[in-house]
KEDONU-422522 format. One record per residue: residue in one letter; x, y, z of N, C-alpha, C in turn. Coordinates in Angstrom, 1 decimal, decimal comma. Layout:
<rs>
A;X;Y;Z;X;Y;Z;X;Y;Z;
...
</rs>
This chain:
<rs>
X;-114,3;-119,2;-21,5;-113,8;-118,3;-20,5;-114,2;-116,9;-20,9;
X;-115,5;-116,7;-20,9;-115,8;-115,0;-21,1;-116,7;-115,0;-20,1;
X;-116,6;-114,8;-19,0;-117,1;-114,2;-17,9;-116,6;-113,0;-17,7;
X;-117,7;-112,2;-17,2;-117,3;-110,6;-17,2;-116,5;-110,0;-18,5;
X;-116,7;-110,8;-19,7;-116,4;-109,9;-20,7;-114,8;-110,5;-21,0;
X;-114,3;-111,6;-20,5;-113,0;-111,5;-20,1;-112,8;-112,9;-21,7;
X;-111,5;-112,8;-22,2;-111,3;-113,7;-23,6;-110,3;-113,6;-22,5;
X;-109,8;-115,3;-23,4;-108,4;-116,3;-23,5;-108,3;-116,6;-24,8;
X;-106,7;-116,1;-25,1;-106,5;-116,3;-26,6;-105,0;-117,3;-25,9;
X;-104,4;-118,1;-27,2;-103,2;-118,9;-26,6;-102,9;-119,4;-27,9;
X;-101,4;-119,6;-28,2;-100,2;-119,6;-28,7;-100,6;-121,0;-29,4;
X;-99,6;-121,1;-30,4;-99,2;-122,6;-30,7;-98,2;-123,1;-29,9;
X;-97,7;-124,5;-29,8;-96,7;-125,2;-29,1;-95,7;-124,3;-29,2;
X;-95,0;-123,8;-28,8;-93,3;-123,2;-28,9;-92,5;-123,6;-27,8;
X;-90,9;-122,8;-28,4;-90,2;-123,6;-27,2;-89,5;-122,6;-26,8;
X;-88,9;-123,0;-25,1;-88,2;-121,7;-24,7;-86,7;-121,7;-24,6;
X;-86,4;-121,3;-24,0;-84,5;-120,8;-24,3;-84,0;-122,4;-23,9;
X;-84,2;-123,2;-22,9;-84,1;-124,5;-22,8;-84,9;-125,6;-23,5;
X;-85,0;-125,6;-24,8;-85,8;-126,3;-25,4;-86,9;-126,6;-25,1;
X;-87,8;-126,2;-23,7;-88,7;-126,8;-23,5;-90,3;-126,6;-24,2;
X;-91,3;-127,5;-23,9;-92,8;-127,0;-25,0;-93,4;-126,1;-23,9;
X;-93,9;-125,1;-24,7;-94,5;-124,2;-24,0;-95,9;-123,4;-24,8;
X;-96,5;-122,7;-23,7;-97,9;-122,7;-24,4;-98,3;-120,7;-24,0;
X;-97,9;-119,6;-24,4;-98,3;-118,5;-24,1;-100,3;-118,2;-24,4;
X;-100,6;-117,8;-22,5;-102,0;-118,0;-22,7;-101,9;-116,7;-22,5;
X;-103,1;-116,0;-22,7;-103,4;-114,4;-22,5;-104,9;-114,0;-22,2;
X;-105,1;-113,5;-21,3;-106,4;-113,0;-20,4;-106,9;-111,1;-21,2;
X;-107,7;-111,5;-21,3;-108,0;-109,6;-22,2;-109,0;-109,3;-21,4;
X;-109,7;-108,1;-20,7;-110,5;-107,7;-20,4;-110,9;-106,2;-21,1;
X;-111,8;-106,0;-21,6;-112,0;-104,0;-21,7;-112,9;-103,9;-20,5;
X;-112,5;-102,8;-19,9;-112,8;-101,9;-18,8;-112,8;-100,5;-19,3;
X;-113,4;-99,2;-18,5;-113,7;-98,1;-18,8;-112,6;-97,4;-18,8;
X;-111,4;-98,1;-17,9;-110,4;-97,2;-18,0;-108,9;-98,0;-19,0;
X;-109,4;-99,0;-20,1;-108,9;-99,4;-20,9;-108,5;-100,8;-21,1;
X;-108,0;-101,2;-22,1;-107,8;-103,1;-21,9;-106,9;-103,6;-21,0;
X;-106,8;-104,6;-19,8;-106,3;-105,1;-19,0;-105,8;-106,2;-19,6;
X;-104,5;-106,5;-19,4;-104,0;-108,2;-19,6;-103,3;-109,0;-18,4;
X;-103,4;-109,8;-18,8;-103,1;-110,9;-17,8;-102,2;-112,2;-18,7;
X;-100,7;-112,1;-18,6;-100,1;-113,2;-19,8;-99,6;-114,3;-18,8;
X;-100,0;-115,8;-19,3;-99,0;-116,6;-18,5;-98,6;-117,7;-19,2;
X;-98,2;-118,9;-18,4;-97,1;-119,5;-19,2;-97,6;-121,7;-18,8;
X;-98,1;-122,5;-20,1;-97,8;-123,5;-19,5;-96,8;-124,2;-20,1;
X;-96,4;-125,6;-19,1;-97,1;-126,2;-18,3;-96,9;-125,5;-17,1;
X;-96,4;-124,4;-16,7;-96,1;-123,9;-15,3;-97,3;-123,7;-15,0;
X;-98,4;-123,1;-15,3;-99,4;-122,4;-15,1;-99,4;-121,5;-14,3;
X;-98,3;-120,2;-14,7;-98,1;-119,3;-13,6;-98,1;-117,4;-14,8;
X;-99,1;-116,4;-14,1;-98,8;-115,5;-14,9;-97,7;-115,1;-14,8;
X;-97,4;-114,1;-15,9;-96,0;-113,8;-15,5;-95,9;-111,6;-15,9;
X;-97,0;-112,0;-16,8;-97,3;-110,2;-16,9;-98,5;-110,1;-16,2;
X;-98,7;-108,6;-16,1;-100,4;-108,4;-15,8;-100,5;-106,8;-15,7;
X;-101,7;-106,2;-16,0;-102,1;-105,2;-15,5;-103,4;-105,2;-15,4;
X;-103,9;-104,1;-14,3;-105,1;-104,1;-14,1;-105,8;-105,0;-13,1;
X;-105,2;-106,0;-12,8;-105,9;-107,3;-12,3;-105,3;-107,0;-11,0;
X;-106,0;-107,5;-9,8;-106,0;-108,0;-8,7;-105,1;-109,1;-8,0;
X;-104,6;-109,2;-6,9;-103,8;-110,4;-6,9;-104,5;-111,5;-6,5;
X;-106,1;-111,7;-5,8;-107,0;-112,1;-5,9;-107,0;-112,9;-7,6;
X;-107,5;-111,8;-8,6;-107,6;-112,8;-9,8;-106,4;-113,1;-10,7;
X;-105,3;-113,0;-9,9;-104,3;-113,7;-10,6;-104,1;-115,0;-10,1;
X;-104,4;-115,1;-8,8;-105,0;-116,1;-8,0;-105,5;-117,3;-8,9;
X;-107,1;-116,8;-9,0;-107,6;-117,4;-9,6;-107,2;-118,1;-11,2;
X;-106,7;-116,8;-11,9;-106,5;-117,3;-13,5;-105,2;-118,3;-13,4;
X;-104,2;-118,4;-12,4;-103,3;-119,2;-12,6;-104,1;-120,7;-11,7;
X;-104,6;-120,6;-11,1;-105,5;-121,8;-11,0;-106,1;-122,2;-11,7;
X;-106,9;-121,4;-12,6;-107,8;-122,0;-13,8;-106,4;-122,7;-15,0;
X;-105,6;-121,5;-15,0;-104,5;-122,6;-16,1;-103,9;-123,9;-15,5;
X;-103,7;-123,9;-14,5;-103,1;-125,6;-14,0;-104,4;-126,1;-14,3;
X;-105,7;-125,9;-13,4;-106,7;-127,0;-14,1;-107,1;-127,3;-15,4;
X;-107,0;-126,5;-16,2;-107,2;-126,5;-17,4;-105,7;-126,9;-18,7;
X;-105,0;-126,6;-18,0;-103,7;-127,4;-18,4;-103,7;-128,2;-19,7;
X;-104,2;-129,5;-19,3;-104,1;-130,1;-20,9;-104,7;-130,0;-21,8;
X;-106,1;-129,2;-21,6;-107,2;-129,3;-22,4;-106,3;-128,0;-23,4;
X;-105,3;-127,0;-22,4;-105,3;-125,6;-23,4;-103,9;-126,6;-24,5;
X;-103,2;-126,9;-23,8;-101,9;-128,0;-23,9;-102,6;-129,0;-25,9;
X;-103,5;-129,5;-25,4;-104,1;-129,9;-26,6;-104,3;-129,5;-27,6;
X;-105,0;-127,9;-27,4;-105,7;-127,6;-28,6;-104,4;-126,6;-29,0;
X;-103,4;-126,3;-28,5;-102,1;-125,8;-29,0;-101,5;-126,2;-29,7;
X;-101,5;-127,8;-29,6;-101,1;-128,9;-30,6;-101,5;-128,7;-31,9;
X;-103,0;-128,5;-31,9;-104,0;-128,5;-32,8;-103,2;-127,7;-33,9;
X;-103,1;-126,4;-33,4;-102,6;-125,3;-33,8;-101,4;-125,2;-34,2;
X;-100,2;-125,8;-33,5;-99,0;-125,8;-34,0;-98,6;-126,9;-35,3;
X;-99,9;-127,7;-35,7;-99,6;-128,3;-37,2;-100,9;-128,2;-37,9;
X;-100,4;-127,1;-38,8;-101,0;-127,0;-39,9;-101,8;-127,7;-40,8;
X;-101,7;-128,8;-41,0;-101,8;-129,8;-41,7;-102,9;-130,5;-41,3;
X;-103,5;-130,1;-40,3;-104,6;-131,1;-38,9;-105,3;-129,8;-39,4;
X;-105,3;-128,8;-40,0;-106,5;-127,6;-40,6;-107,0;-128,2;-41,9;
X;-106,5;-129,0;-42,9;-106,8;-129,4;-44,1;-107,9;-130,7;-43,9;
</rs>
């Protein structure tokens, strides 16, 4: 996901105020008039911050997170145990 310059960085497994597993993904862009983000949330696959962005590409980035869903869901796993790095 670096089209136009744009990174996705994302969270280990965590949980939210209802115990549930949750995955914080985050959209970065630099632009001329400074860094834009875009934060959202799975399994919802819905942003929930943003600046800079369009409602057009919030559009889009919350569709790329539902599609992309388990693949991000996976490699969060990866990340939330340590021990799968050794």
């Amino acid at each position: 996901m670096s089209e136009s310059g744009m990174t996705m960085t994302y969270s280990a497994i965590l949980r939210d105020k209802d115990n549930m597993k949750i995955v914080r993904v985050s959209f970065e862009r630099k632009t001329k008039g400074g860094l834009e983000v875009a934060e959202g949330l799975l399994p919802e696959g819905v942003i929930t911050k943003h600046n800079g962005f369009s409602k057009e590409e919030i559009s889009k980035l919350e569709e790329y997170l539902r599609d992309n869903s388990d693949d991000i869901m996976s490699r969060a796993k990866v990340i939330s145990n340590p021990l799968k790095w050794l």
